[in-house]
C-alpha positions in Angstrom: 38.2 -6.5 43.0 39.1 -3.4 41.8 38.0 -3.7 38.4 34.0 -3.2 38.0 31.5 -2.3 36.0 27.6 -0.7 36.1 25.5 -2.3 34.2 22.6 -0.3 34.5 22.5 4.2 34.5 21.4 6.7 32.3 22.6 10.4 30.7 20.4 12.9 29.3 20.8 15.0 26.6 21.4 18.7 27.7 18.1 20.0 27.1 16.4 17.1 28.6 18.5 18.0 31.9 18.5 21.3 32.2 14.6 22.0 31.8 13.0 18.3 32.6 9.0 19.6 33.2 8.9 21.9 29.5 10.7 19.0 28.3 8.8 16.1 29.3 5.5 18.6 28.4 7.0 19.6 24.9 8.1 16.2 23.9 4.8 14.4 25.6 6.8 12.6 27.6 5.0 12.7 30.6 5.7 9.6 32.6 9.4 10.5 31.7 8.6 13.8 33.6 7.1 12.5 36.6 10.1 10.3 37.5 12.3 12.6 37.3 10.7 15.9 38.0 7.7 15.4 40.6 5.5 18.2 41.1 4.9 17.4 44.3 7.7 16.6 46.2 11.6 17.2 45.6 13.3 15.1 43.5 15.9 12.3 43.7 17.1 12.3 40.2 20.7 13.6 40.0 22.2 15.0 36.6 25.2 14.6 35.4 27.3 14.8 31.8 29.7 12.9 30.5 32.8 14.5 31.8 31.1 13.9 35.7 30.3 10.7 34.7 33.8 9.7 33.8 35.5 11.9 36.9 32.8 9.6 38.9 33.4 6.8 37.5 36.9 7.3 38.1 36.4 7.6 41.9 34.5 4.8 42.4 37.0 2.9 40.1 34.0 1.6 37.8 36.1 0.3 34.4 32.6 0.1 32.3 29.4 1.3 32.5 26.4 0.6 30.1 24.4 3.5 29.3 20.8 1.9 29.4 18.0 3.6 27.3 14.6 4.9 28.3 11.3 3.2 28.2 10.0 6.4 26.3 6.4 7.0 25.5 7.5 8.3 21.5 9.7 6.8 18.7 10.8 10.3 18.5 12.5 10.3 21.5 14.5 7.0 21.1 15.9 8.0 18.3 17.0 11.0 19.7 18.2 9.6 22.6 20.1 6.9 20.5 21.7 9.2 18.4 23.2 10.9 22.0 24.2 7.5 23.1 25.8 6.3 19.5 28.0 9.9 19.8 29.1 8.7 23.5 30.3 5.3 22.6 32.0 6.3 19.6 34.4 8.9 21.6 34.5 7.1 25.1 34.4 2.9 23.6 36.9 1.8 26.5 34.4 3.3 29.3 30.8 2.6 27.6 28.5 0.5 26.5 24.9 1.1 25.3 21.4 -0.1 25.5 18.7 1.2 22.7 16.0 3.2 23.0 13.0 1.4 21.9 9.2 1.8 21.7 8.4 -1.5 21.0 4.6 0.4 19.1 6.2 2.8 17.2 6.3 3.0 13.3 9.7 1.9 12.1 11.0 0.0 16.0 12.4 -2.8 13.6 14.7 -0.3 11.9 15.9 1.5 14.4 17.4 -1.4 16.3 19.0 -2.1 13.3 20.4 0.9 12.7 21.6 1.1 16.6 22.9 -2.8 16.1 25.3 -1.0 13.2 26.0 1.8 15.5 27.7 -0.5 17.8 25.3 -0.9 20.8 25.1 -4.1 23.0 21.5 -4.7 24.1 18.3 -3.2 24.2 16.2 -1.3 27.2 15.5 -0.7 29.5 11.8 -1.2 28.3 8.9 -0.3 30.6 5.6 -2.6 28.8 3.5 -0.6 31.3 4.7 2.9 30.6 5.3 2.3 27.1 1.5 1.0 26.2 1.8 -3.0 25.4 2.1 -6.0 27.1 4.7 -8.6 26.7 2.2 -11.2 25.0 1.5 -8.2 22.8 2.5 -9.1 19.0 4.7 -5.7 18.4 6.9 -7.1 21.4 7.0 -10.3 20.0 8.4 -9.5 16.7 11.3 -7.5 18.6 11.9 -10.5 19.8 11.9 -12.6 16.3 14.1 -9.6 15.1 17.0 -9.7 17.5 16.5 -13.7 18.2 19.9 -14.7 16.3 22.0 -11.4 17.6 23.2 -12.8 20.9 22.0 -9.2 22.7 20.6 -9.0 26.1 17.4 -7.0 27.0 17.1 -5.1 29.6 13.5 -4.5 31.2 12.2 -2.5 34.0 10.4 -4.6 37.1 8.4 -2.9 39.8 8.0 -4.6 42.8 4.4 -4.7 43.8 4.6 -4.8 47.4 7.2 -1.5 47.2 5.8 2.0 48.6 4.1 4.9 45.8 7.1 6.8 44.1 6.9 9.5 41.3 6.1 6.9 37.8 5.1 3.8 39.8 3.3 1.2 37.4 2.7 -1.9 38.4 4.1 -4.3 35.8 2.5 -8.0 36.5 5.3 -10.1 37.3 4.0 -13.2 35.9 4.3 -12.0 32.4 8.1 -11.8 32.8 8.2 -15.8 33.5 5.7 -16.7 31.0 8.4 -14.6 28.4 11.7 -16.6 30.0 10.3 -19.4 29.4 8.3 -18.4 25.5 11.9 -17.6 24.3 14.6 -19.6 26.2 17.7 -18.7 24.1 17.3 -14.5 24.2 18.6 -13.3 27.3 17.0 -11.1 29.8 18.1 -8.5 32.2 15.3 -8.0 34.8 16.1 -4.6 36.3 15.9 -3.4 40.1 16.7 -7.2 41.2 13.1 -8.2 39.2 10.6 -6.4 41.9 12.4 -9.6 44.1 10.7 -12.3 41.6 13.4 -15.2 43.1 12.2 -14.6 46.5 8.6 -14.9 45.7 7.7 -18.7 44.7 10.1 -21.1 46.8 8.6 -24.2 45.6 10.3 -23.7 41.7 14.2 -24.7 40.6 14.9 -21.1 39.2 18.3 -21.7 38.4 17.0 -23.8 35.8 13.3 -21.6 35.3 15.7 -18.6 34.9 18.9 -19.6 33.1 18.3 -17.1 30.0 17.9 -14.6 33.2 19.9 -11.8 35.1 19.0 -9.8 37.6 20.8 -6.0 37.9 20.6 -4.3 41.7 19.9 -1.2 40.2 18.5 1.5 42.7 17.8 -1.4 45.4 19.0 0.7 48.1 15.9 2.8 47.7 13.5 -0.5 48.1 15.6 -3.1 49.9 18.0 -3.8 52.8 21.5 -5.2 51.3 20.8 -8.8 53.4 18.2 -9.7 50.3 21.2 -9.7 47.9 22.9 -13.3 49.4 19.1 -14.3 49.8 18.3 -13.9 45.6 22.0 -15.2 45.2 21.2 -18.6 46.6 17.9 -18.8 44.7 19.2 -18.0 41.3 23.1 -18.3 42.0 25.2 -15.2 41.9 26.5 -15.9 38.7 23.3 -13.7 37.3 23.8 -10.7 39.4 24.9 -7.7 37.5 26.0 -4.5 39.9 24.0 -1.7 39.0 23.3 1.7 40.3 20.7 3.8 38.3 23.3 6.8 38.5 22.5 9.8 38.5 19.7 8.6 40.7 20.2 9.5 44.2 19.7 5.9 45.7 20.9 7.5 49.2 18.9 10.7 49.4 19.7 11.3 53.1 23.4 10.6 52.7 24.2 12.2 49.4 23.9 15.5 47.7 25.7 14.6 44.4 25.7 11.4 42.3 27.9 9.0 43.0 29.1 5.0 42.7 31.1 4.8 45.9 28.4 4.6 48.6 26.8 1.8 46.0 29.9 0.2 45.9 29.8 -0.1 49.9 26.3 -1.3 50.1 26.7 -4.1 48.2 30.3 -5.1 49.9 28.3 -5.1 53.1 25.3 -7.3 52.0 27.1 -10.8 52.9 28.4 -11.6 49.8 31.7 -13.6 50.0 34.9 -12.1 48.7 34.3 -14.6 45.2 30.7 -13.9 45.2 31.5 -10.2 45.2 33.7 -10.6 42.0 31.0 -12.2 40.1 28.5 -9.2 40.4 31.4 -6.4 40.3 32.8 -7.5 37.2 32.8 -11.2 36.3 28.9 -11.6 35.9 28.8 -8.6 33.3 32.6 -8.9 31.5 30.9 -12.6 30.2 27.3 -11.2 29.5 28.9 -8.8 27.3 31.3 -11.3 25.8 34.9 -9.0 27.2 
């Protein structure tokens, strides 16, 4: 177990970190700049470069970790952020992997995931249909889909659960829609982020191992919205074989315990949710090592 891997955090560039309110105003990223830099109330997002992400990464012995992308309001943006990303992977390709940037109503999307599929990254997302203006029945979305159909590349989108408290950049995102989409494109797989806003949990009467084969589920910042018990509970609805470990670092997903981003109090809060020993390899390690195809 001492291999494992994060499938879901994020880096900033510099700039973007260092001055996150002019940013997010100068770049009209505004939604970007409430998440992470709340006027009104102190914020949980922790910063970090690559060298503390690696020194992290090295104390809570996390092997790989895919640098997810942004659901950014401007094509600008993901192509800057991509750019960052492509730099990353190229010197660090035995520690990361990386999602795109994409906004799927911006002139020129279809090219730039090419141009990031030739750069080397693995997936796209995390996309935010909500924060980024469309819908997922919407036709821009749907030729993403047509694009990367025969690529073999997961997608990564962000779920908010609706019943979960107000937090800086809440938007609801209508859980339906990500069924309807499962089941509209059955061999492109999904990663629903932040355990999919609990979607297993939520209609009992369906099969979803079979509703949601194309589907995985990353525990991104759960300790923020969930106790750890619900982890063996969406586990035996969708079998823990589509659990991806996931932290959201930098976040600070334990704001009264921590002071610094970290994996290791992660790490423990999913070793003490009732997972067996084997269960526990799956979402550390297994789960993701065969999504990514290492």
């Amino acid at each position: 177990m001492n291999s494992k891997w994060d499938s879901h955090i994020h880096l900033f560039t510099d700039d973007m970190a260092k001055h996150p309110q002019a940013w997010g105003d100068s770049h009209k990223e505004f939604i970007w700049k409430a998440c992470v830099a709340p006027p009104d109330r102190l914020s949980i997002q922790g910063w970090a470069d690559i060298n503390q992400l690696l020194k992290d990464m090295d104390r809570g012995g996390i092997e790989k970790a895919i640098l997810l992308g942004w659901y950014w309001e401007n094509m600008e943006t993901c192509r800057l952020h991509n750019r960052f990303y492509a730099e990353l992977i190229r010197k660090h390709p035995d520690r990361l992997l990386a999602f795109a940037s994409i906004q799927p109503m911006g002139q020129d999307a279809l090219e730039e995931i090419t141009r990031t599929k030739d750069e080397g990254f693995s997936g796209i997302g995390e996309i935010h249909p909500q924060a980024q203006r469309f819908s997922l029945r919407d036709k821009c979305w749907q030729k993403i889909l047509e694009h990367i159909c025969d690529w073999n590349i997961p997608v990564n989108l962000h779920v908010t659960d609706p019943d979960s408290k107000n937090h800086p950049g809440k938007i609801e995102t209508p859980l339906g829609d990500y069924v309807e989409m499962a089941d509209d494109w059955p061999n492109q797989t999904f990663i629903l982020a932040h355990l999919g806003g609990l979607l297993p949990l939520r209609d009992k009467s369906k099969d979803l191992k079979t509703t949601f084969k194309n589907v995985y589920f990353d525990c991104a910042a759960i300790p923020l919205l969930y106790e750890s018990a619900v982890l063996p509970e969406v586990a035996d609805r969708i079998g823990c074989e589509k659990i991806l470990f996931g932290t959201d670092y930098p976040l600070i997903t334990f704001p009264r315990e921590q002071k610094q981003p970290g994996f290791v109090r992660s790490i423990e809060f999913v070793r003490g949710s009732g997972l067996t020993a084997s269960q526990l390899v799956l979402v550390f390690s297994t789960n993701a090592k065969r999504l990514f195809s290492v």
